[in-house]
C-alpha positions as CSV (number, residue, x, y, z in Angstrom):
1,X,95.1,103.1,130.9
2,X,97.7,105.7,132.8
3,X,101.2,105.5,133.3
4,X,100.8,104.1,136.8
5,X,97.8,101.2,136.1
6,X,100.7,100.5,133.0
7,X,103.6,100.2,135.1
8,X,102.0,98.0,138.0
9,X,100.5,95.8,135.4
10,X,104.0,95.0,133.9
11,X,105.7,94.5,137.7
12,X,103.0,92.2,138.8
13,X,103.4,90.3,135.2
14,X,107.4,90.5,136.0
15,X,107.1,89.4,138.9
16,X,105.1,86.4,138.5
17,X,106.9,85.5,135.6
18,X,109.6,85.5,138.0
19,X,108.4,83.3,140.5
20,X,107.1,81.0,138.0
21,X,110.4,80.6,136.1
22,X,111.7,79.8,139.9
23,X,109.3,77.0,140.3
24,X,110.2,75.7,136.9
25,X,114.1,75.6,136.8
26,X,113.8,74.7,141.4
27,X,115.9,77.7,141.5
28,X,115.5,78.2,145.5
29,X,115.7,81.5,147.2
30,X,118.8,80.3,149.1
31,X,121.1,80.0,146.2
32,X,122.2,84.2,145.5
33,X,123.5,82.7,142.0
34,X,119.8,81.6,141.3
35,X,118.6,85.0,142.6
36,X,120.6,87.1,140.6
37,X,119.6,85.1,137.8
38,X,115.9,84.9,138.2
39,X,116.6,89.6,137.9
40,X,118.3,89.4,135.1
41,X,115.7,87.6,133.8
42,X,112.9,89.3,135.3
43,X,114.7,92.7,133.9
44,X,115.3,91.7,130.3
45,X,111.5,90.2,130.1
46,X,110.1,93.9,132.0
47,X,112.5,95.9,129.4
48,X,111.0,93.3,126.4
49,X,107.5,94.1,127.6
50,X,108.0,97.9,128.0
51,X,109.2,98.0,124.7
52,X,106.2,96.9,123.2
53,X,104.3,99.0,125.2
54,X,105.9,102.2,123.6
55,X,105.6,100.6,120.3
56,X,102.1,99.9,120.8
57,X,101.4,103.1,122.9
58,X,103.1,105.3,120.0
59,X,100.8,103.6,117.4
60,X,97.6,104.2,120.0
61,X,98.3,107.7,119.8
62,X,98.8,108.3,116.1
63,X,95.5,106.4,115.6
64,X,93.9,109.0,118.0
65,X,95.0,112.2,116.4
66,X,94.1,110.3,113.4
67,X,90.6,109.8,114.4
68,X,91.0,113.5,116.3
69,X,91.3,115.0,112.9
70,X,88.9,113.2,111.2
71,X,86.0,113.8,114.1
72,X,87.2,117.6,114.2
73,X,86.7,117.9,110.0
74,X,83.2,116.4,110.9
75,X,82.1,118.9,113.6
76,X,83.0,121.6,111.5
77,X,81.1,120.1,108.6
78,X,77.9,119.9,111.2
79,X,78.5,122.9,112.3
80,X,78.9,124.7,108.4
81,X,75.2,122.5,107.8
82,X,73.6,123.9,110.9
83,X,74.2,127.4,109.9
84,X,73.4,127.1,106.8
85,X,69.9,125.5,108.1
86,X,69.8,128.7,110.3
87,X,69.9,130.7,107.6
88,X,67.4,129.0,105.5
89,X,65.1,128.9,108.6
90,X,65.2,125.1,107.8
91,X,62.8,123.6,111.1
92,X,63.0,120.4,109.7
93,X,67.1,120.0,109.1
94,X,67.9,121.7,112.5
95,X,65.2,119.4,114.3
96,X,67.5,116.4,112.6
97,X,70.3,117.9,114.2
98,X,69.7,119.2,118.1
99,X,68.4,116.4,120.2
100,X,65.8,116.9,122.3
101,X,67.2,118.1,125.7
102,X,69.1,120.8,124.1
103,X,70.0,123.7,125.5
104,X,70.4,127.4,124.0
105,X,71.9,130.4,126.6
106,X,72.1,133.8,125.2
107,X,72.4,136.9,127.3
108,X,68.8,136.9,127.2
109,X,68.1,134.2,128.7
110,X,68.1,130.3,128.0
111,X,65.6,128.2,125.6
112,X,64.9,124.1,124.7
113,X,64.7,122.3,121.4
114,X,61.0,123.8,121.5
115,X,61.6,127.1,122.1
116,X,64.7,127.6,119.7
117,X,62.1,125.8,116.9
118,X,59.0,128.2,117.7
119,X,61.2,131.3,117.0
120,X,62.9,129.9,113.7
121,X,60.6,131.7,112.0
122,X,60.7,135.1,113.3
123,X,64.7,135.4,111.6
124,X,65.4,137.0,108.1
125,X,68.8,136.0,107.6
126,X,70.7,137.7,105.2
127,X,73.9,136.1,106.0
128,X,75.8,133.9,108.6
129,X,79.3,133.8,108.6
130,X,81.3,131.4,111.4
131,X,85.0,133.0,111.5
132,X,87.8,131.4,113.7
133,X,85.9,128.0,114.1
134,X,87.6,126.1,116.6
135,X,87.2,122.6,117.2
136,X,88.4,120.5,120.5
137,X,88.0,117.0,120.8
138,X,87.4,115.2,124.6
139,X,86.7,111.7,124.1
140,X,83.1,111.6,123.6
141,X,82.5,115.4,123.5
142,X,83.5,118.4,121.9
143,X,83.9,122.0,122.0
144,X,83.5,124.0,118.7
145,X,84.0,127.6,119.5
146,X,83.8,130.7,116.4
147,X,82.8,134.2,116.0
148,X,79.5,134.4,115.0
149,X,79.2,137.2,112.0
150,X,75.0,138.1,111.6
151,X,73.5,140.0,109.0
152,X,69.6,140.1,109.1
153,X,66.4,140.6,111.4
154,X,64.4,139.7,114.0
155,X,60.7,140.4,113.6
156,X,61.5,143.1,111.7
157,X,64.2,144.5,113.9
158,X,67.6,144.8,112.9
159,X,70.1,141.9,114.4
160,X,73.5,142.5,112.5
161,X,75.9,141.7,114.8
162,X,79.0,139.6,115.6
163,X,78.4,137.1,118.4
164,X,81.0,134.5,120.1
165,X,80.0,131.0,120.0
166,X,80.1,127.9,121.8
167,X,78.4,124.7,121.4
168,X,79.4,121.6,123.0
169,X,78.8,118.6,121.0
170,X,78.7,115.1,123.0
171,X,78.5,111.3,120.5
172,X,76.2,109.0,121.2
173,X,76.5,105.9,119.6
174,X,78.0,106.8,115.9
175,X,76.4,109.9,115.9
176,X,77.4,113.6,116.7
177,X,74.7,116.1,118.8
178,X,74.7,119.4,120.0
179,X,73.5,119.5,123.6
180,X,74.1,123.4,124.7
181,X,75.3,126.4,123.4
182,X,76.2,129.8,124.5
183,X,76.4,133.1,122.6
184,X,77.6,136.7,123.8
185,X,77.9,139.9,121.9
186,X,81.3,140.9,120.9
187,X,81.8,144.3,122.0
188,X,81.6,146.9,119.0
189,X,85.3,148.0,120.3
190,X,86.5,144.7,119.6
191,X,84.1,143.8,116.5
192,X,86.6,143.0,112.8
């Protein structure tokens, strides 16, 4: 809920707290005594109900970095067990972990689940190396961004080679997925 949908929540509850005190103690809107009365009280209830607002909104958001921190250390986990399934040319682990309508972009082109499976095969990884992982947390979705270090072939051509990486990751249910990712070549200039 945002700050305004908060605030008009707590005058409409104010307010008809208000008017039902006024029915209750026949206060009438004639009497300025009775009206000055019925704000105070109106006032000190709204500044009782605020207050445990920010209590309970402080709390809210330490429970959410809380659970940020705890789904970021997961991603990067997934992410660590992906490549390592990369490496191994592991069809099987990395068929358990893309879904389906996933989506691979290179500046080659694009490829599916399918398409990213078929070629598993055709890599001799010596090593891969994820440097400067990144993880950011929206929700239901995630970005996990890194420098990609490669050391092996592709059918027989040499592929060493550091890439930038980005995969968005999106939960469904209790589970994490990777739906796209994008890789570029980091220029040689610029290569550590």
């Amino acid at each position: 809920m945002n700050k305004t949908s908060l605030i008009l929540l707590i005058t409409v509850a104010a307010m008809t707290t208000v008017i039902a005190w006024a029915q209750q103690t026949r206060e009438t809107a004639s009497d300025p005594k009775a009206i000055a009365r019925l704000k105070v009280r109106g006032e000190q209830y709204t500044q009782g109900i605020l207050k445990e607002d920010a209590e309970s909104l402080s709390e809210t958001t330490a429970q959410v970095k809380s659970s940020n921190e705890k789904t970021k250390q997961l991603l990067a986990r997934l992410t660590r067990e992906w490549r390592d399934a990369d490496l191994h040319n592991d069809a099987n682990a990395i068929s358990r972990i893309i879904p389906d309508d996933y989506t691979f972009t290179a500046p080659g082109g694009s490829d599916n689940k399918v398409g990213y499976l078929a070629e598993i095969d055709k890599y001799a990884y010596e090593s891969i190396e994820d440097t400067d992982l990144a993880v950011r947390v929206y929700g239901n979705s995630a970005i996990v961004t890194s420098v990609l270090k490669i050391k092996g072939k592709y059918a027989g051509r040499d592929i060493s080679n550091q890439l930038r990486r980005m995969d968005v990751w999106v939960r469904n249910g209790n589970r994490w997925y990777p739906v796209a990712t994008q890789i570029a070549p980091v220029p040689k200039s610029l290569q550590k």
